[in-house]
N, C-alpha and C positions, 0 to 999 in steps of 0.2 A: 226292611225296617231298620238299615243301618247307612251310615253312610263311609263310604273309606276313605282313611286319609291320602291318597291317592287323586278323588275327586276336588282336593283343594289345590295339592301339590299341582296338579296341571294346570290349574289356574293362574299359579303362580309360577311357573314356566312359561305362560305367555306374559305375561307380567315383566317378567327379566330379560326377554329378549335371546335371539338364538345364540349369539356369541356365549352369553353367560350360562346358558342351557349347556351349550357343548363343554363348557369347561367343567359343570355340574356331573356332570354324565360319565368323565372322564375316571369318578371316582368309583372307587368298588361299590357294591352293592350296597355291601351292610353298612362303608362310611357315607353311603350318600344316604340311606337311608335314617341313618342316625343321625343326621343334619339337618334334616328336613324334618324330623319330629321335634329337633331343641329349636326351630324356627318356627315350627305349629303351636310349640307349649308356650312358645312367647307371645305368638299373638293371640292364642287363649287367653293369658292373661291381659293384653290389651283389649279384651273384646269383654269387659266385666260387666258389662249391659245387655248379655246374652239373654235372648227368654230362656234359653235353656241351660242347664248346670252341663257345658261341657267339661269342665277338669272332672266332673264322676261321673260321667259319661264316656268312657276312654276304653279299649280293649288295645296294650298296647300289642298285645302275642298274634293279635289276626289287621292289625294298625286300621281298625274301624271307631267311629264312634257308634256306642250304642244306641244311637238316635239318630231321625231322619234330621239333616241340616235343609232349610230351603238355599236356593240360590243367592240370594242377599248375604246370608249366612256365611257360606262358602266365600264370596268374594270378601266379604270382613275381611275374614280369615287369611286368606291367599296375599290380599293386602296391608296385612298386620306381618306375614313373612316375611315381605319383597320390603319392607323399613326396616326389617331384621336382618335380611341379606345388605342389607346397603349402607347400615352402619360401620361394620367395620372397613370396610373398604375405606371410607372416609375418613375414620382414623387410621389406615394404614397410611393415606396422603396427608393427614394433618402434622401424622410423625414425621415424615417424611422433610414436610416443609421447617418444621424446628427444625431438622438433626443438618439442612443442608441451607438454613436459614434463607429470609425470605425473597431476598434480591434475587439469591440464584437458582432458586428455585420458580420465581417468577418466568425465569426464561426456559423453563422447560414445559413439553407437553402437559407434564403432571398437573403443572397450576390451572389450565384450563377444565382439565379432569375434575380436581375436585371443585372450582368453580359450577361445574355442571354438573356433578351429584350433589353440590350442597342444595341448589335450586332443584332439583328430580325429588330429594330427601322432603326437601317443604313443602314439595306439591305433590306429594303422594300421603304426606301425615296430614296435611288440609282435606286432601281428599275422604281421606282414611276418617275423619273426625266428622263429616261430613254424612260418611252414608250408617258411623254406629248413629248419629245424634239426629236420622230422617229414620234409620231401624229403632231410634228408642219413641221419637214420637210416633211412628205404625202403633207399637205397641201398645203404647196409652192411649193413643185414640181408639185402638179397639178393646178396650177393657170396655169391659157392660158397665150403665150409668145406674146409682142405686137412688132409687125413689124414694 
């Protein structure tokens, strides 16, 4: 009757792809797990169309929620991460490109780089806006009609 944070996190591990996986994993236990819950609380709050109250639904000491999530649910979620993972990235190359201005920074790898996370970024928050705003109509259209 619970579901763990665990069952999103994997989600969002294929999400990211293995390269990004392996670098994730590199980390200790507790720092990866503490990174993966400040990416879950984030996309809790992007997910405020939830039928259910997960911000008081949360057990962090056992890292379950005390509710069952369906699968729509879980992918939200997993997909509310992987735009949390992928922000800063983005501004680490957006710095990047000021600090070594833009001509010369054009001629390196990097500028392709964030060329294609800034397109990954808007096709994953389309996406992401997509399946709250097809889970918020489910919802409505299944509320009972009052006579």
């Amino acid at each position: 009757m619970a579901t763990p944070f665990y069952d999103v996190y994997d989600n969002f591990f294929l999400q990211i792809g293995d390269d990004a996986k392996l670098e994730l994993l590199k980390m200790t236990d507790t720092d990866l797990d503490e990174l993966l819950y400040l990416m879950l609380r984030t996309a809790i709050v992007k997910f405020k169309r939830c039928k259910k109250l997960l911000p008081s639904n949360i057990d962090i000491v056992s890292s379950t929620f005390l509710i069952d999530l369906d699968l729509e649910e879980i992918l939200i979620l997993s997909e509310g991460m992987t735009l949390t993972w992928l922000n800063p990235r983005i501004i680490r190359l957006e710095n990047l490109r000021q600090s070594r201005g833009d001509r010369d920074f054009k001629t390196t790898n990097n500028s392709t780089t964030l060329y294609s996370s800034l397109k990954l970024r808007d096709s994953i928050s389309k996406e992401l806006n997509m399946k709250i705003t097809s889970y918020t109509y489910n919802a409505i259209k299944d509320l009972p009609i009052k006579k």
